[in-house]
ChimeraX commands (.cxc) that place a marker at each C-alpha (Angstrom):
marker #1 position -44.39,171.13,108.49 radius 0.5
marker #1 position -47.52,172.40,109.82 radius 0.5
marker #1 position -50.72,170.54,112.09 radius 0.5
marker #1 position -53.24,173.11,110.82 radius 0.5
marker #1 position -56.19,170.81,109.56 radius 0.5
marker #1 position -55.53,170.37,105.78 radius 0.5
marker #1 position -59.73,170.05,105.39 radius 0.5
marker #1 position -62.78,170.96,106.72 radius 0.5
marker #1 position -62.83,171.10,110.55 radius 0.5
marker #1 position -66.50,170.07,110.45 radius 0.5
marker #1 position -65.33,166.62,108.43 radius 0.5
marker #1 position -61.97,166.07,110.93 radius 0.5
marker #1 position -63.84,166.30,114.27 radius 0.5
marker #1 position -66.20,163.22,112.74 radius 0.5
marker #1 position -63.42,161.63,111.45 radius 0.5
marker #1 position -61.46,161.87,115.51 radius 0.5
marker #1 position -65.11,161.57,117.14 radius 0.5
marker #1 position -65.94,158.44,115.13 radius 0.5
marker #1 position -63.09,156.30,113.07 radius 0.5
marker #1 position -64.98,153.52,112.48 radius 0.5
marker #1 position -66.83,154.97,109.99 radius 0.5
marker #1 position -63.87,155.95,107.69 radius 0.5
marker #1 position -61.90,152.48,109.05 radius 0.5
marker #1 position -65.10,150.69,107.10 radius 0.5
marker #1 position -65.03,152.39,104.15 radius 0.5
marker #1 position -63.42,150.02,101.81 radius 0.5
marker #1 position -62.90,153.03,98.77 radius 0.5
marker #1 position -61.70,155.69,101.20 radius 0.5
marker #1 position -59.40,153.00,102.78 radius 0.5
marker #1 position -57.70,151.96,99.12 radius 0.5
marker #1 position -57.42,155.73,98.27 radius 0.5
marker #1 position -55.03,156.21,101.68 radius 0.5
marker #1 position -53.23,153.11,100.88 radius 0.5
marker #1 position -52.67,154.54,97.37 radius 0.5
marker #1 position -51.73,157.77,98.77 radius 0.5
marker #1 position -49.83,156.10,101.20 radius 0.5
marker #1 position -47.71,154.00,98.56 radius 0.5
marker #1 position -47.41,156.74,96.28 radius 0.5
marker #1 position -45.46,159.27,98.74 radius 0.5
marker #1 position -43.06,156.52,99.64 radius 0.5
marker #1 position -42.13,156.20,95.88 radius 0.5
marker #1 position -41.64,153.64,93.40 radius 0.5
marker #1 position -38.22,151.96,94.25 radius 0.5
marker #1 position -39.94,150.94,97.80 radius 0.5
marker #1 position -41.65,147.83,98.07 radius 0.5
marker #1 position -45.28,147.95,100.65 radius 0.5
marker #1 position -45.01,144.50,101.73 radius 0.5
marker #1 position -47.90,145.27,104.39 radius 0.5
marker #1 position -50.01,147.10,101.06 radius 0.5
marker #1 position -49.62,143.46,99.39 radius 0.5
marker #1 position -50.63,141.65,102.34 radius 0.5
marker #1 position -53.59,144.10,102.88 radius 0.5
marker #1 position -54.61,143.53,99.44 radius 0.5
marker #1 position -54.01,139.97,99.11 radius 0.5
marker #1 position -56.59,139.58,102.65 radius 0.5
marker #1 position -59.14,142.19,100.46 radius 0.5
marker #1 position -59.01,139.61,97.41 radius 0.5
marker #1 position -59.94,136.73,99.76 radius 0.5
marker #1 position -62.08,137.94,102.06 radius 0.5
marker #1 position -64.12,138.91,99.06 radius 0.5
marker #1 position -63.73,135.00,98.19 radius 0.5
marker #1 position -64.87,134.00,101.83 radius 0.5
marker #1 position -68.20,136.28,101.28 radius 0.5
marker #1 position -68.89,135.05,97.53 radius 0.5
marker #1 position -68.82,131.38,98.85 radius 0.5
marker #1 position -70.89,132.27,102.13 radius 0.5
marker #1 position -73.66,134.58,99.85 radius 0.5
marker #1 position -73.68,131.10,97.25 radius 0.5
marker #1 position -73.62,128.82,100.45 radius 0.5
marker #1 position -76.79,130.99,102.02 radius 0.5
marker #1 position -78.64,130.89,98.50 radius 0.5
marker #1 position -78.33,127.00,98.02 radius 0.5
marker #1 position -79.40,126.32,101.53 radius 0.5
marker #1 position -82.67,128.78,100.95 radius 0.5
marker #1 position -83.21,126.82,97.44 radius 0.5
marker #1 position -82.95,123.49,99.37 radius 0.5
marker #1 position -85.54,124.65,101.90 radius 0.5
marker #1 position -87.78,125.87,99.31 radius 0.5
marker #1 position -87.30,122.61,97.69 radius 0.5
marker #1 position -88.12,120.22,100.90 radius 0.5
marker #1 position -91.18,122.37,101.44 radius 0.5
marker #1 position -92.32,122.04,97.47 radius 0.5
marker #1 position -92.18,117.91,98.25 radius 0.5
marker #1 position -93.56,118.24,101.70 radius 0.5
marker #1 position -97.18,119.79,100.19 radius 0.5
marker #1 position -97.04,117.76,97.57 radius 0.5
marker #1 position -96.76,114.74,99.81 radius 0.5
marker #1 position -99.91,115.69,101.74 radius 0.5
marker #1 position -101.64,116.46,98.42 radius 0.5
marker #1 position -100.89,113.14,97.53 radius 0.5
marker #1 position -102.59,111.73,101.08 radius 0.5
marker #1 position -105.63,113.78,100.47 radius 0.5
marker #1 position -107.25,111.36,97.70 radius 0.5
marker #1 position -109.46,108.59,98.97 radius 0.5
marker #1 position -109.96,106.97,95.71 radius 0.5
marker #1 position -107.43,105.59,93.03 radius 0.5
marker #1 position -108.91,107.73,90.30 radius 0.5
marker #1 position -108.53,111.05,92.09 radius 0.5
marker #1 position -105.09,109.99,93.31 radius 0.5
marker #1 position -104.34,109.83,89.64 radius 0.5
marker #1 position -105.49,113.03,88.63 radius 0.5
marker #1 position -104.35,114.86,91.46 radius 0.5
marker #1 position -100.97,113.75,90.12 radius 0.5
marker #1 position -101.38,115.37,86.70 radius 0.5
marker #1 position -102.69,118.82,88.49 radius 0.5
marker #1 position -102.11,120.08,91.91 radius 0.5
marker #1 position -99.17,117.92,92.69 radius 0.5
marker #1 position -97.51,118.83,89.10 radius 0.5
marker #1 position -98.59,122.69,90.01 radius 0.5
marker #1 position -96.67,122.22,93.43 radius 0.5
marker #1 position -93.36,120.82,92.29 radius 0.5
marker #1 position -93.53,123.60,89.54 radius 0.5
marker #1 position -93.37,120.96,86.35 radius 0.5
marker #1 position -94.93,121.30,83.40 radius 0.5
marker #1 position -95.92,117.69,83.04 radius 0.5
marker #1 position -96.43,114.55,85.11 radius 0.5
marker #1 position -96.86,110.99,83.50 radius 0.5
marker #1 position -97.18,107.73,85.53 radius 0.5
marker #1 position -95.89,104.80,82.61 radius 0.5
marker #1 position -96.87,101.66,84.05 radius 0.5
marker #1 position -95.51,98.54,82.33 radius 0.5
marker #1 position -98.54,96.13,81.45 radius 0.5
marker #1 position -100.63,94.10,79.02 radius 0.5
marker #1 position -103.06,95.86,78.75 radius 0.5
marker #1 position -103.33,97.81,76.15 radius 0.5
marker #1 position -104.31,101.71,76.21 radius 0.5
marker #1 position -108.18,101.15,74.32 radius 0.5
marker #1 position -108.99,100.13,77.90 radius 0.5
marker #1 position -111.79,102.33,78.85 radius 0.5
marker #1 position -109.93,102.83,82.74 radius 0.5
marker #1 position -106.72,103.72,81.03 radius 0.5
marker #1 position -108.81,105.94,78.19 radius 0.5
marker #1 position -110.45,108.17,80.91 radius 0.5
marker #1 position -106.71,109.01,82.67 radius 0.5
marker #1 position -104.83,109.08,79.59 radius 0.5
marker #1 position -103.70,112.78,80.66 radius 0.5
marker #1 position -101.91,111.29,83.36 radius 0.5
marker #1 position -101.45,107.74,82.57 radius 0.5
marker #1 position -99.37,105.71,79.96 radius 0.5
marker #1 position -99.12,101.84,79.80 radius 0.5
marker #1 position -95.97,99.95,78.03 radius 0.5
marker #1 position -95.03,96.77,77.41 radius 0.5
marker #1 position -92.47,94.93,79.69 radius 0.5
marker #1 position -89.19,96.06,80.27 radius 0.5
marker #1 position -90.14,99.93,78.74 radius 0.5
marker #1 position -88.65,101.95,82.13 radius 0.5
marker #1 position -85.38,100.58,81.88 radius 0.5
marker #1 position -85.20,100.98,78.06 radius 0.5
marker #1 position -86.53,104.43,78.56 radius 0.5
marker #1 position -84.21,105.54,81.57 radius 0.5
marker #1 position -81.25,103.86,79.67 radius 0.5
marker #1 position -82.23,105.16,76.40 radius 0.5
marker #1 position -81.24,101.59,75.51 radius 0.5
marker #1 position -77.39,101.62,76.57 radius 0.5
marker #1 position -76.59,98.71,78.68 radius 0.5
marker #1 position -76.40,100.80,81.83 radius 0.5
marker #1 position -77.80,100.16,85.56 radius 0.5
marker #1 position -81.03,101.63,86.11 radius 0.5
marker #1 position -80.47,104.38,88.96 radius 0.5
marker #1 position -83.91,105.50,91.13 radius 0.5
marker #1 position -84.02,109.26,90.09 radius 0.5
marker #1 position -82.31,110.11,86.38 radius 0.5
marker #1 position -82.27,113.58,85.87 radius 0.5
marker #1 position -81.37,115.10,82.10 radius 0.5
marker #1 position -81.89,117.24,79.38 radius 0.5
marker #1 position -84.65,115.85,76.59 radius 0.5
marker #1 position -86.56,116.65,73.80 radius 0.5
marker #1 position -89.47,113.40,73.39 radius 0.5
marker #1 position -89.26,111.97,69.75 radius 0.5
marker #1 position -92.85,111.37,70.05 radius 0.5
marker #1 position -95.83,111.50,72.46 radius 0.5
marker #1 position -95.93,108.19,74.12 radius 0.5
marker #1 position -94.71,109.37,77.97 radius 0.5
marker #1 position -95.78,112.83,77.42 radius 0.5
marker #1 position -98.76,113.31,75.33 radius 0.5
marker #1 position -99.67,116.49,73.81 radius 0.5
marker #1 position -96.74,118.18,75.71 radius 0.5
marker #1 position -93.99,116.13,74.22 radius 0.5
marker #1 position -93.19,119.51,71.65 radius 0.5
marker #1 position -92.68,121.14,74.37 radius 0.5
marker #1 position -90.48,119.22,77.16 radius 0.5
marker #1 position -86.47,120.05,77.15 radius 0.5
marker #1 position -86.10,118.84,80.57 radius 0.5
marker #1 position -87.15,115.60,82.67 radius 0.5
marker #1 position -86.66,113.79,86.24 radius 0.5
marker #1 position -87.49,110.26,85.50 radius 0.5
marker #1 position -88.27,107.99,88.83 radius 0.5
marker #1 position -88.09,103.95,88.84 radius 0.5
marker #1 position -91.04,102.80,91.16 radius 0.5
marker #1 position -91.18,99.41,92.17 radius 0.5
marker #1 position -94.46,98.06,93.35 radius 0.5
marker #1 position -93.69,94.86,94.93 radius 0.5
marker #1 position -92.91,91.18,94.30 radius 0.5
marker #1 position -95.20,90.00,91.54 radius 0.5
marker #1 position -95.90,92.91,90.23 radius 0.5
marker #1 position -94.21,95.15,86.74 radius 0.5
marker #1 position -92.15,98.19,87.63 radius 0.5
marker #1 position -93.17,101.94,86.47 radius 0.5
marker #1 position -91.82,105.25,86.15 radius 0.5
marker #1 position -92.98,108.48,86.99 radius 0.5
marker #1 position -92.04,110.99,84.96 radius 0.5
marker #1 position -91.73,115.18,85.76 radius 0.5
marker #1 position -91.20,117.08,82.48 radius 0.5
marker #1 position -89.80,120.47,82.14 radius 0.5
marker #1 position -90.34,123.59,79.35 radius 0.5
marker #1 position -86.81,124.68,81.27 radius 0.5
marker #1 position -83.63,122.73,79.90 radius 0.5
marker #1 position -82.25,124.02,83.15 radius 0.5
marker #1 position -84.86,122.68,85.72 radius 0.5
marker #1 position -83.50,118.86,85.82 radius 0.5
marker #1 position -80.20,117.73,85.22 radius 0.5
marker #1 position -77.13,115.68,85.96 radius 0.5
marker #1 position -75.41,117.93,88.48 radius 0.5
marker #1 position -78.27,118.51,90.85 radius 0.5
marker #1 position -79.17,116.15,93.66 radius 0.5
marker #1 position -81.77,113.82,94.05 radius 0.5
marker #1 position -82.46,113.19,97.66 radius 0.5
marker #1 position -85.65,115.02,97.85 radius 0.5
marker #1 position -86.70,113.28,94.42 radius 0.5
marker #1 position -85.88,110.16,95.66 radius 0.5
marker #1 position -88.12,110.35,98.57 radius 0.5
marker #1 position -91.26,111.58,96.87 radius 0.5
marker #1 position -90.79,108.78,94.39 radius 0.5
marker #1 position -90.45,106.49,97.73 radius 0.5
marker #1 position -93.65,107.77,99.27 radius 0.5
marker #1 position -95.03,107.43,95.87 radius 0.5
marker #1 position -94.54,104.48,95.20 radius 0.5
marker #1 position -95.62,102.95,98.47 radius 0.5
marker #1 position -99.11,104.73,98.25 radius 0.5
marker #1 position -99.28,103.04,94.78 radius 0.5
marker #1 position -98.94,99.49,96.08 radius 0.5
marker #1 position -101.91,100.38,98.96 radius 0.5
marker #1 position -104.04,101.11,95.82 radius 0.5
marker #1 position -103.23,97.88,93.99 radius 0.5
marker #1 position -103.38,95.62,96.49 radius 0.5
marker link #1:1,2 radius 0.2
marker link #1:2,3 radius 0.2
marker link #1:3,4 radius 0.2
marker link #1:4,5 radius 0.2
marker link #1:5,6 radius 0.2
marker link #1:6,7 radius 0.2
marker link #1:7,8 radius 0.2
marker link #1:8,9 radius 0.2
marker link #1:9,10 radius 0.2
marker link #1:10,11 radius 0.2
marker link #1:11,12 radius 0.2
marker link #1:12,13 radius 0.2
marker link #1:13,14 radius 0.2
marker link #1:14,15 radius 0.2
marker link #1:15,16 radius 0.2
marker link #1:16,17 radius 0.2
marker link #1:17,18 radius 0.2
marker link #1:18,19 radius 0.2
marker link #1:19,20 radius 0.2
marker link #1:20,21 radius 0.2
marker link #1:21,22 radius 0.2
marker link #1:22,23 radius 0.2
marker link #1:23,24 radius 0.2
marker link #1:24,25 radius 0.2
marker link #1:25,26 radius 0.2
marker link #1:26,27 radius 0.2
marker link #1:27,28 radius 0.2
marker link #1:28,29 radius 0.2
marker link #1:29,30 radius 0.2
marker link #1:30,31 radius 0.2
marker link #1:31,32 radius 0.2
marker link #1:32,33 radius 0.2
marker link #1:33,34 radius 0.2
marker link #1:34,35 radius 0.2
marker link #1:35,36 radius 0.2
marker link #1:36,37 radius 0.2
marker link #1:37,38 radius 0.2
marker link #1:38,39 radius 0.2
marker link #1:39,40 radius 0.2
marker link #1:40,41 radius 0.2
marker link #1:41,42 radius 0.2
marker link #1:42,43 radius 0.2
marker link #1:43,44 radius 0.2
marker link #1:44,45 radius 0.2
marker link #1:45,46 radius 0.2
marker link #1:46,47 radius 0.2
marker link #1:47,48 radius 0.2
marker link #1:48,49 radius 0.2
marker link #1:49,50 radius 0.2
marker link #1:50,51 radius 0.2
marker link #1:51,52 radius 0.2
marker link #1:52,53 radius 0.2
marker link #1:53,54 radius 0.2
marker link #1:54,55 radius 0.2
marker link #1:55,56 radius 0.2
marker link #1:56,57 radius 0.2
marker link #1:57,58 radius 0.2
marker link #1:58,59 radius 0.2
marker link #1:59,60 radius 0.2
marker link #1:60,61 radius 0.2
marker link #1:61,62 radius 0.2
marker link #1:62,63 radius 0.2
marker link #1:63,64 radius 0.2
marker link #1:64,65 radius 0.2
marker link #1:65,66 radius 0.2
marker link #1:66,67 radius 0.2
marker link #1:67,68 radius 0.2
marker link #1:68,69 radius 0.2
marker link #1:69,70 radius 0.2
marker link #1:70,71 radius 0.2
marker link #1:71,72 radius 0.2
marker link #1:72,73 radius 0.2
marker link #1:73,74 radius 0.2
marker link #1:74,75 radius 0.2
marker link #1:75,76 radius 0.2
marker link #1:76,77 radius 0.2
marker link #1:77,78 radius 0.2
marker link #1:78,79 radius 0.2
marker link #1:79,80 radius 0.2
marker link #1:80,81 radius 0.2
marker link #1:81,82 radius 0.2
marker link #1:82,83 radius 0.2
marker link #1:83,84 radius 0.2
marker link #1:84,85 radius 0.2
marker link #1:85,86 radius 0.2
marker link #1:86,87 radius 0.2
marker link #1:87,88 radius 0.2
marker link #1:88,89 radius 0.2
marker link #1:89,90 radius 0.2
marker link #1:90,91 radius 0.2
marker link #1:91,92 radius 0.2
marker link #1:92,93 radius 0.2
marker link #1:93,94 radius 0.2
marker link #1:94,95 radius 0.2
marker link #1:95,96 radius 0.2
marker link #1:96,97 radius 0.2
marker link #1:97,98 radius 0.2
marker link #1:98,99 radius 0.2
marker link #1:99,100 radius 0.2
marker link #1:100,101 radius 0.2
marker link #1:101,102 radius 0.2
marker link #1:102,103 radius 0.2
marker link #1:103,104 radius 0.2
marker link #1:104,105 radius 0.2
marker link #1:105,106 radius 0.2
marker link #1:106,107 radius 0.2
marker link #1:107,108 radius 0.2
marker link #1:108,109 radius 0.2
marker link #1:109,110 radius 0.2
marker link #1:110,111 radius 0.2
marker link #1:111,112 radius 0.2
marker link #1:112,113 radius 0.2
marker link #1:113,114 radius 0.2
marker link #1:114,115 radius 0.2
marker link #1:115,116 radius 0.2
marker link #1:116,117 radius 0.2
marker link #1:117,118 radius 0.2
marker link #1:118,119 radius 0.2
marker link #1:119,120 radius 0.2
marker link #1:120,121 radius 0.2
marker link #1:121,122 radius 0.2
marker link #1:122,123 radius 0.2
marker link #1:123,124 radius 0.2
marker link #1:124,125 radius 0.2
marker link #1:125,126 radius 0.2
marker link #1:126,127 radius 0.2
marker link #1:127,128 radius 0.2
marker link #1:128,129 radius 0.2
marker link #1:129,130 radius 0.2
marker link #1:130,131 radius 0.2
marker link #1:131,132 radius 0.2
marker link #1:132,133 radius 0.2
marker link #1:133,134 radius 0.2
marker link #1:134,135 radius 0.2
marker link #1:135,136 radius 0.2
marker link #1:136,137 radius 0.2
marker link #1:137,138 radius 0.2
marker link #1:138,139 radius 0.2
marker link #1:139,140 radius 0.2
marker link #1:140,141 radius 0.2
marker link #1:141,142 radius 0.2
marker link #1:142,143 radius 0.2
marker link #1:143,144 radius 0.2
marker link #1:144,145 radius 0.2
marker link #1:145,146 radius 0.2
marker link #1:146,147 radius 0.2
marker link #1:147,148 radius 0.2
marker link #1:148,149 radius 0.2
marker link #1:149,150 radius 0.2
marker link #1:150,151 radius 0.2
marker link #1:151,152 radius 0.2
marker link #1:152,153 radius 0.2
marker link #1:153,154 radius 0.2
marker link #1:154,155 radius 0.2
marker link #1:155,156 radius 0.2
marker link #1:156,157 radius 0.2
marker link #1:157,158 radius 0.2
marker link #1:158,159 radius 0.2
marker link #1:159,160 radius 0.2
marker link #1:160,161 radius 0.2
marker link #1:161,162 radius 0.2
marker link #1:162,163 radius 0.2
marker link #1:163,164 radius 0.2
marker link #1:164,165 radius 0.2
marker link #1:165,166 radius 0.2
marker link #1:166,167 radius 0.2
marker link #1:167,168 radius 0.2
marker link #1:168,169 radius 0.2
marker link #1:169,170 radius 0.2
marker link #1:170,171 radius 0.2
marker link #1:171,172 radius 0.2
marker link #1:172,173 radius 0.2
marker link #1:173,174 radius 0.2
marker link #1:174,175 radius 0.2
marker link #1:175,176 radius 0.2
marker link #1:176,177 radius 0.2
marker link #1:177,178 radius 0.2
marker link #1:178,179 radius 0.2
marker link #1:179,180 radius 0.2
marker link #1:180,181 radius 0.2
marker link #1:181,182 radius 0.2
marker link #1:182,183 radius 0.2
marker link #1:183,184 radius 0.2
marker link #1:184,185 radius 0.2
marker link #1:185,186 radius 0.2
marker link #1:186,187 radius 0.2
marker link #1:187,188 radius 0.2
marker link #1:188,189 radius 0.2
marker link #1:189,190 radius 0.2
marker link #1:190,191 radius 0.2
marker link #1:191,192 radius 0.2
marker link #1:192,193 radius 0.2
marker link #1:193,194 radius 0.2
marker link #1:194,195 radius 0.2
marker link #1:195,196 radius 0.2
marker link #1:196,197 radius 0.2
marker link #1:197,198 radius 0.2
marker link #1:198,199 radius 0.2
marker link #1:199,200 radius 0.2
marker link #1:200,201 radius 0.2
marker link #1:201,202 radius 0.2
marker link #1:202,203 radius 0.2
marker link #1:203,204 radius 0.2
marker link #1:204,205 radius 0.2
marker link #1:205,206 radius 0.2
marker link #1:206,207 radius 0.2
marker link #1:207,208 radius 0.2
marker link #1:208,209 radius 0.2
marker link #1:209,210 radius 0.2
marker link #1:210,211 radius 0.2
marker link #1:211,212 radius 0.2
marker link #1:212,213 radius 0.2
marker link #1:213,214 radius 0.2
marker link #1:214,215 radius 0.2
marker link #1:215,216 radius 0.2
marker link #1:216,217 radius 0.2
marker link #1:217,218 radius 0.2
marker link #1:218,219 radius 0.2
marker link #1:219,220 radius 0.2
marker link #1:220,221 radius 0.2
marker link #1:221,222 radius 0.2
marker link #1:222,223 radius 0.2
marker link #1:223,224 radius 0.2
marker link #1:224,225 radius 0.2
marker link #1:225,226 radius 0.2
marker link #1:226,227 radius 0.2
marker link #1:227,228 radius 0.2
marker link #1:228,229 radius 0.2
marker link #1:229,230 radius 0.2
marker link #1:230,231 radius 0.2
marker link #1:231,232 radius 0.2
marker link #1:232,233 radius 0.2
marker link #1:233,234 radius 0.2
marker link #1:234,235 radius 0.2
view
């Protein structure tokens, strides 16, 4: 055997001068395990090669989970701002009219949905020239609609924020955009004793944008702050 430098002696005095850079080197590190294994030969079992690789396999686990953890607390963040401005674009009106239509425009443009319907459960019947003038924004029903709606007429209880997949049988929530909805976040609003419930709706082009699996905490305050702004105006 011989201790003359095998390689370059350029590329060994790095290596001895700095060993941390080949020590980090995941592919240079599995080649001299390889090499390592295959001098020993195949009748001898590298238990310390398994338990290196089995470490590799789940520290790549630990940093998959902590990349997916980092991305969903970036989305939620994004998210709580999204409500945030939309809150205080809500605040900004100072009459009932341009409350509405803020709804239908900078608000929708600000939680990124395609649509945004208030139903309100009344009597009054949609020729009304009030209800004519925000009918881009506005749709009245008869009594006991929302939780027909929401339930899609199962005998089920009526949660705050139902999130799902859709495609609108006809225009009556949604309007012109009904073709065109695949997803929607439907919130219950109550408005006090006295008074018929309502629903705002948020409809999606995306099929992916609302549904079952995501949560609705930040929903579920906006429709909260919502809905008490609502009962200032009517009372």
């Amino acid at each position: 055997m011989t201790s003359k430098p095998q390689f370059d002696d350029t590329v060994r005095d790095r290596i001895i001068a700095d060993p941390d850079v080949l020590l980090e080197d995941q592919d240079i590190m599995r080649a001299l395990v390889a090499a390592n294994e295959k001098s020993m030969g195949g009748n001898i079992v590298d238990l310390r090669g398994i338990a290196m690789e089995r470490l590799e396999a789940r520290l790549d686990r630990l940093e998959d989970t902590h990349r997916s953890v980092i991305a969903a607390a970036y989305e939620n963040l994004a998210g709580t701002n999204q409500v945030h401005r939309a809150v205080l674009r809500l605040m900004d009106a100072t009459k009932f009219e341009v409350f509405l239509r803020d709804l239908g425009t900078d608000v929708a443009d600000i939680l990124r949905v395609d649509a945004m319907r208030l139903v309100l459960e009344t009597m009054v019947t949609e020729e009304e020239p009030a209800i004519k003038r925000l009918g881009d924004v506005l749709a009245v029903a008869e009594p006991g609609f929302v939780e027909s709606y929401v339930t899609r007429g199962r005998n089920l209880p009526v949660r705050q924020v139902t999130l799902r997949q859709v495609k609108p049988e006809d225009g009556h929530v949604y309007g012109d955009k009904a073709d065109y909805i695949r997803s929607e976040a439907c919130l219950k609003l109550d408005f006090g004793p006295g008074r018929l419930p309502g629903m705002l709706v948020m409809g999606s082009e995306d099929p992916h944008q609302f549904s079952p699996q995501q949560g609705t905490d930040l929903l579920t305050f906006f429709g909260g702050v919502f809905e008490r702004a609502m009962r200032r105006w009517l009372s």
